[in-house]
N, C-alpha and C positions, 0 to 999 in steps of 0.2 A: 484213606486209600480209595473208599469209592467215590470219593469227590471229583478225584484225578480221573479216575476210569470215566465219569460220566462225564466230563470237563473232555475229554478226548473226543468219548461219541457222540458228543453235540458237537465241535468241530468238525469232524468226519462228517456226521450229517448233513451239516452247511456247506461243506466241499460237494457233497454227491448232490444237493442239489442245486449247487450256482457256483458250477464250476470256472464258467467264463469269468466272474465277480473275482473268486477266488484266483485265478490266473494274471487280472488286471492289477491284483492289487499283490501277488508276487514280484510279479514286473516292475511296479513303480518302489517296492521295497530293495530291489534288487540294485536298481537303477539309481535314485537317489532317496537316500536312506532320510535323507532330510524333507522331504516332501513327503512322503509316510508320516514321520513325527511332528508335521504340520499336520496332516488329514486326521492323526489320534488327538492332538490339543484341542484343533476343533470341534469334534465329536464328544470330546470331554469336558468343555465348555457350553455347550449348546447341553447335555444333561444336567451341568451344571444349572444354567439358567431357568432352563423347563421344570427344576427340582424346586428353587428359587420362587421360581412365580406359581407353583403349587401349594409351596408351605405360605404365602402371603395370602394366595385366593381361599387358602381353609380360614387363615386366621383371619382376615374382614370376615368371612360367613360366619364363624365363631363370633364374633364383634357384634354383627348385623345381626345376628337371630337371638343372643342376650339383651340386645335392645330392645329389641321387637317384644320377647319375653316381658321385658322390666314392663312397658307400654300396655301390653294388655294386662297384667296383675294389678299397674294403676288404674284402669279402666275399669277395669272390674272392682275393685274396691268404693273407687265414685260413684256404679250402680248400685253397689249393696247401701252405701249410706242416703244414698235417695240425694246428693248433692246434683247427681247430674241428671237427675230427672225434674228437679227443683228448679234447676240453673241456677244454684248458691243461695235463694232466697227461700225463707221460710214461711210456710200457709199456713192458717192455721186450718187445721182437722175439724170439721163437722162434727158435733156428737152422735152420737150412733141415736139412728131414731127419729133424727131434723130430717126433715124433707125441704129442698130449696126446688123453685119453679122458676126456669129461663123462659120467656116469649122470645119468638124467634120473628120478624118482619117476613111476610110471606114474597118470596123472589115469582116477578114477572119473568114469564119466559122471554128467553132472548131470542128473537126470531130477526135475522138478516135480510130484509125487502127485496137482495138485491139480488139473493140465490136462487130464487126460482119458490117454484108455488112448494108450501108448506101443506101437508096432511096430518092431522093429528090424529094417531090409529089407536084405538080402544081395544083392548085382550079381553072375547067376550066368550073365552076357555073351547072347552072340545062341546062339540053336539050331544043331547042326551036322545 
């Protein structure tokens, strides 16, 4: 029974505030009763649809984010096994204690002739 009571003063309400709405669409009820039952199918259709393409955009984002999920738990698993740090091949491990020495070819600076005069500025720190 209070369903009805509040189902009433939320109409009432809607009247007191859009009254002219509310008169427009007496009129056109009063007037032809089939043109109303057009303007309700519409209206019932267009939630229809809106409901429709709501439950389809959860369910891709439900789709799209289990994937996305699945994606990073294999990613993560190929970092823990050291495949994707390796890139599928295997090295072998140094024994603990081997020292290895890389020489490295010392790089000429590369200076452009064509940019304008070069200074080469030395940091000879704060004043004592």
């Amino acid at each position: 029974m209070d369903f009805i009571y509040r189902l009433i003063d939320s109409f009432v309400a809607f009247v007191r505030r859009n009254p002219f709405i509310f008169l427009i669409a007496l009129f056109v009820a009063l007037a032809s009763p089939q043109l109303l039952a057009g303007a309700f199918k519409a209206i019932i259709y267009a939630i229809m649809f809106f409901l429709i393409l709501m439950l389809a955009i959860g369910l891709y984002m439900s789709y799209r984010i289990n994937r996305l999920r699945k994606e990073a738990a294999e990613q993560t698993m190929r970092n823990a096994s050291g495949s994707y740090r390796n890139y599928g091949h295997k090295t072998q491990q140094p024994r603990e204690g081997e020292v290895s020495v890389h020489q490295t070819e010392p790089q000429e600076k590369k200076i452009n002739k064509n940019v304008g005069d070069y200074v080469d500025f030395e940091d000879i720190g704060p004043k004592k």
